[in-house]
C-alpha positions, 0 to 999 in steps of 0.5 A: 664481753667474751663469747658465750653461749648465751649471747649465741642464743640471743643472736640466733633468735633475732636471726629468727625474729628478723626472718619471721617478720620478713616472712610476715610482711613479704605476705602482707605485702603479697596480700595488698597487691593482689587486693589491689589487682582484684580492686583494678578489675573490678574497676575495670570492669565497673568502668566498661559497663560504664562506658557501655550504659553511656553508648546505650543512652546516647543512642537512645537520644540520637534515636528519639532525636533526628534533629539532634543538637549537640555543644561540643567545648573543646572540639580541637580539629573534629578529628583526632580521638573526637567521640563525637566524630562518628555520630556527626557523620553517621547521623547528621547532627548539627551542633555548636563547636567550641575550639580556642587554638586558632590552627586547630579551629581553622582546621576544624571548619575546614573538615566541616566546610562541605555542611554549610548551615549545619554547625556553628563556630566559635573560637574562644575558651570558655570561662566564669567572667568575659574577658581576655587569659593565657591560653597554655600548650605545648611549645612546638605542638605542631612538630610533635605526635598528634595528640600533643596539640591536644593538650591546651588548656587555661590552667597550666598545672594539669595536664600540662604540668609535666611539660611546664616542668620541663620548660616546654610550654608556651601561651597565646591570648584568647577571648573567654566566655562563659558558655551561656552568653553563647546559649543566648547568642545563638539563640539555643533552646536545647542542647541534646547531648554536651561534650566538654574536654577541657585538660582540667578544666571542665568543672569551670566550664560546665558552671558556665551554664545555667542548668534551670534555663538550658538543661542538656539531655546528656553531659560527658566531660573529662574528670581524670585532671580535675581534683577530688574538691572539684569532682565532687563540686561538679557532682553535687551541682548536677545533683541538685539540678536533677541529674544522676552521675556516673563515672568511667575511667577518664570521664564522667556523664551525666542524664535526666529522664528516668 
């Protein structure tokens, strides 16, 4: 077909159209991000008050409660990143520990050794049924930052996955219990505040305790590695026992009272 000026038209105005429609998603594109810059600060900002209205009622409680009592599941060696740390020292809480890696237990009632009578001790994992699972962490932990031997947990496509994918996982054996049969156990009447970091399976834990018998003033848990199924499970049930939600970047808390 020879070159006309017909065809020279056409072909300068797809040029046009193609330039005109990149123009206009270039915009729409510029447009999302900074929706989604603006959505970021404002959650962000959500987030921080978030944290700040839990720090408040935490210290409210603490304040109210000079014989304070607090169940910690997941308490790894009471140091490293521990919210809880701070508030042990400072006030003299006493508690329930809860850590199922033998090392980092053992490292956890050495820290706490000079307050005999304070605290109680238990190394097992928390579960729905009693009974004997693989607890998985990071192969090598020890020879690693810190924080790596933090990651532990039952369920291994969490916080875990990215080390599973990579084959660098291992598992040990541990003894699980459902948190209540340690309720009773010790004979705990009131949990003031309870703590649960669990790499993605704190949902599990908290279902654990039955919440008509023992009603803890205040929950925190970790809710960034559960799934929005579970997430919204774990808010139902808090719900329809009295509690108000609320969540911050990487965890939630609950409380009743008001």
């Amino acid at each position: 077909m020879p070159y006309s000026a017909s065809i020279r038209s056409i072909q300068e105005w797809l040029r046009a159209r193609v330039r005109r429609d990149t123009a206009a998603w270039r915009a729409l594109f510029a447009v999302k991000q900074a929706a989604l810059r603006l959505e970021e600060r404002w959650r962000a900002r959500d987030w921080e008050a978030a944290e700040l209205e839990f720090q408040e009622r935490l210290r409210a409680l603490a304040d109210a409660r000079p014989d304070f009592f607090f169940v910690q599941v997941g308490a790894h060696d009471g140091g490293m990143d521990d919210p809880l740390r701070p508030w042990i020292e400072a006030r003299g809480w006493r508690g329930l520990f809860v850590e199922p890696q033998p090392e980092q237990f053992a490292r956890l009632r050495e820290r706490h050794a000079a307050a005999p009578g304070r605290f109680i001790f238990e190394n097992v994992a928390i579960d729905r049924t009693r009974g004997t699972r693989q607890l998985f962490r990071v192969d090598g932990a020890e020879h690693h930052a810190p924080e790596i031997s933090g990651l532990a947990s039952l369920l291994p496509d969490r916080a875990l996955a990215t080390h599973a994918a990579l084959g660098r996982m291992r598992s040990i054996p541990v003894e699980c219990v459902p948190l209540q049969d340690l309720v009773e156990r010790h004979g705990i009447a009131r949990i003031d505040l309870l703590q649960v970091d669990t790499e993605g399976h704190d949902a599990a834990v908290l279902e654990t305790l039955a919440l008509d018998r023992v009603r803890p003033a205040l929950i925190h848990y970790e809710h960034r590695h559960l799934s929005g199924a579970e997430q919204a499970a774990c808010v139902r049930r808090l719900r329809r026992h009295g509690y108000r939600v609320r969540l911050k970047r990487h965890d939630a808390f609950a409380w009743t009272g008001d």
